[in-house]
ZANU-411777 format. One record per atom (N, C-alpha, C): residue in one letter; x negated, y, z. Coordinates in steps of 0.02 Angstrom, whole numbers, padded with zeros to 5 digits, always signed. Atoms other than C-alpha are relative to their C-alpha. Example, Ala and Ser with C-alpha at 12.3 -4.5 7.8 and 13.67 -1.06 7.14 Angstrom:
BEGIN
a-00045-00059+00000/a-00615-00225+00390/a-00045+00060+00000/s+00042-00059-00003/s-00684-00053+00357/s+00039+00055+00037/
% end
This chain:
BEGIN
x+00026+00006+00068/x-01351-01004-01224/x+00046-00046-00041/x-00044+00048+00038/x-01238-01145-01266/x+00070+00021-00020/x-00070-00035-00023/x-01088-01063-01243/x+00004+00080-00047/x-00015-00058+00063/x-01136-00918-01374/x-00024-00023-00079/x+00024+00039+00052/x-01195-01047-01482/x+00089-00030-00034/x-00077+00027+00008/x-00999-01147-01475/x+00040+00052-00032/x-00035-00067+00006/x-00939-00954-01489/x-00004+00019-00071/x+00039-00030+00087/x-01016-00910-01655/x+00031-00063-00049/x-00043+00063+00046/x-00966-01089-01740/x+00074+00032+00018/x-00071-00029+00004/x-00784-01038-01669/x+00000+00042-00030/x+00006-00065+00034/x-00796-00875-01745/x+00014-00003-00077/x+00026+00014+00071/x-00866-00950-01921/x+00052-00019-00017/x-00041+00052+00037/x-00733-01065-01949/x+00088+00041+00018/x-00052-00041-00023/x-00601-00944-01883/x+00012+00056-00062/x+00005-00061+00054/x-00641-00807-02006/x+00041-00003-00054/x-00005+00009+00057/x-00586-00886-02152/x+00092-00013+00009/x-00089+00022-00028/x-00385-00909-02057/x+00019+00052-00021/x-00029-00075-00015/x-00369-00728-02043/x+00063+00039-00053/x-00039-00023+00063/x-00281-00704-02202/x+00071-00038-00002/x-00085+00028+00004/x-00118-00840-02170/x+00013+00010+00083/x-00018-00045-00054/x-00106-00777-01976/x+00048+00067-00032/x-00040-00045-00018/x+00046-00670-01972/x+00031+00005-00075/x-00048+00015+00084/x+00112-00724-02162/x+00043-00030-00003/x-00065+00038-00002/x+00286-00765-02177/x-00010-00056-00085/x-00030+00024+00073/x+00346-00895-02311/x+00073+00051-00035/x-00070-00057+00010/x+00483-00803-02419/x+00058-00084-00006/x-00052+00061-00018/x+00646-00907-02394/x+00009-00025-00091/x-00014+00002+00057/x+00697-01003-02557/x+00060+00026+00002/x-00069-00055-00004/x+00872-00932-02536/x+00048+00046+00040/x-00023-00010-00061/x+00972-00808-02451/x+00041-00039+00046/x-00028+00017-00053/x+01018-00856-02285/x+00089+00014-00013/x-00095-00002+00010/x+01239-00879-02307/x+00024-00030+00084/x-00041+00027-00051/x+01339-00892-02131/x+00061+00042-00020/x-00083+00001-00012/x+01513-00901-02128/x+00042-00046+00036/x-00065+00014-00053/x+01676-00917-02029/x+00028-00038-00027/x-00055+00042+00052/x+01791-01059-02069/x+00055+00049-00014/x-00049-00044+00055/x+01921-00994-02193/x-00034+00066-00053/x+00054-00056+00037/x+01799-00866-02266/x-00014-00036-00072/x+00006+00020+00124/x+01782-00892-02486/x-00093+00010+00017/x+00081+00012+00038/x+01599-00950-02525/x-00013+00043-00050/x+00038-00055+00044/x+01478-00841-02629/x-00032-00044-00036/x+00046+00074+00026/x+01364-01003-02662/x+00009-00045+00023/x-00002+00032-00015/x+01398-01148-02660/x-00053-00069-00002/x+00032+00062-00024/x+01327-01322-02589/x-00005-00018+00053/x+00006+00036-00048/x+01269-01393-02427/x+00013+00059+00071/x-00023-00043-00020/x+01347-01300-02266/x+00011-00032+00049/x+00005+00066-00067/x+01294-01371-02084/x+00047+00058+00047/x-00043-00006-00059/x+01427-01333-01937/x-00053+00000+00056/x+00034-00010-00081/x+01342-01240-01793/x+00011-00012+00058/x-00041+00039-00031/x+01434-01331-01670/x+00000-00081-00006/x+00008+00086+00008/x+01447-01503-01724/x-00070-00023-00057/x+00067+00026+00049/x+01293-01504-01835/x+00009-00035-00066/x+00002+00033+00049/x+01378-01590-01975/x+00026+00033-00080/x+00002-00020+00072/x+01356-01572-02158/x+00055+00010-00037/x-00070+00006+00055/x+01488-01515-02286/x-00020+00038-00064/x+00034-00033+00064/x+01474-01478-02467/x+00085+00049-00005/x-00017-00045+00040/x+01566-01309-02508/x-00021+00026-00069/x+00007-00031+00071/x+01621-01235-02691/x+00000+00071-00006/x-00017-00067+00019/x+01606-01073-02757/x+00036+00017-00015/x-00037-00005+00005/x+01738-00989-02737/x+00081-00020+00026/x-00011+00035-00041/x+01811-01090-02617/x+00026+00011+00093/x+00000-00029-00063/x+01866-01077-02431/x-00021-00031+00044/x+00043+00051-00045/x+01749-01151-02292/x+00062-00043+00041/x-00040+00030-00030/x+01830-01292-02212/x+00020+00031+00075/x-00012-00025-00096/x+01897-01281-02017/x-00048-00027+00045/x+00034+00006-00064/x+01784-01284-01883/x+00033+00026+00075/x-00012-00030-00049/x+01776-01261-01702/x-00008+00079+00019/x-00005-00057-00033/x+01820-01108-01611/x-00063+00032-00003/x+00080-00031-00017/x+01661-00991-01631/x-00046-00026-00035/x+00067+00034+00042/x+01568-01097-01741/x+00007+00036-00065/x+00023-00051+00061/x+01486-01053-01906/x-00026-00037-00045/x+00009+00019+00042/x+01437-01121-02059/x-00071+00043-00039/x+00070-00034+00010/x+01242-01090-02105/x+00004-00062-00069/x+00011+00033+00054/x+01198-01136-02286/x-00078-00032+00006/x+00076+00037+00010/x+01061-01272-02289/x-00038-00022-00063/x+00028+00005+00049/x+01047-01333-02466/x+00042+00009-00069/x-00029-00034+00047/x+01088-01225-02625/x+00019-00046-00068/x-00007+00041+00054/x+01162-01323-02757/x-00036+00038-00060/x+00044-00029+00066/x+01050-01307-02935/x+00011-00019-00047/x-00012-00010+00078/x+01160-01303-03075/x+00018+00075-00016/x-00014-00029+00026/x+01209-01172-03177/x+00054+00006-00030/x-00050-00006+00016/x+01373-01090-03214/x-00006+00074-00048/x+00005-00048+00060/x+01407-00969-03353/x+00046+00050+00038/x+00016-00087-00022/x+01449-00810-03253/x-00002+00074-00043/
% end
């Protein structure tokens, strides 16, 4: 009896989840990896998958040198505006 009593409160308070279960966030920007020597598309913040450390790339620009096999994942999009 107790035990379909606990069941039903779980249930109640469960119900109301069902709707952010299995909801992505949308990314704020696309995802950018690149190879060192590869020309930037966007520029700003650009972590080394390998050594983990931060570098600010320009647009238009060529990713610095990294290690062998490593990669350059864009972490934070610079937010100015260029006349384009």
């Amino acid at each position: 009896m107790r035990r379909r009593r606990l069941a039903g409160r779980l249930e109640s308070r469960m119900s109301g989840l069902g709707e952010f279960i299995g909801r992505r966030r949308k990314p704020r920007f696309e995802a950018q990896r690149l190879v060192s020597g590869q020309i930037v598309q966007v520029s700003g913040q650009y972590t080394n998958s390998s050594t983990h450390k931060q570098s600010t790339c320009t647009k238009g620009e060529k990713c610095p040198p990294g290690l062998r096999g490593s990669h350059f994942d864009l972490t934070d999009p610079s937010r100015h505006k260029t006349d384009d």
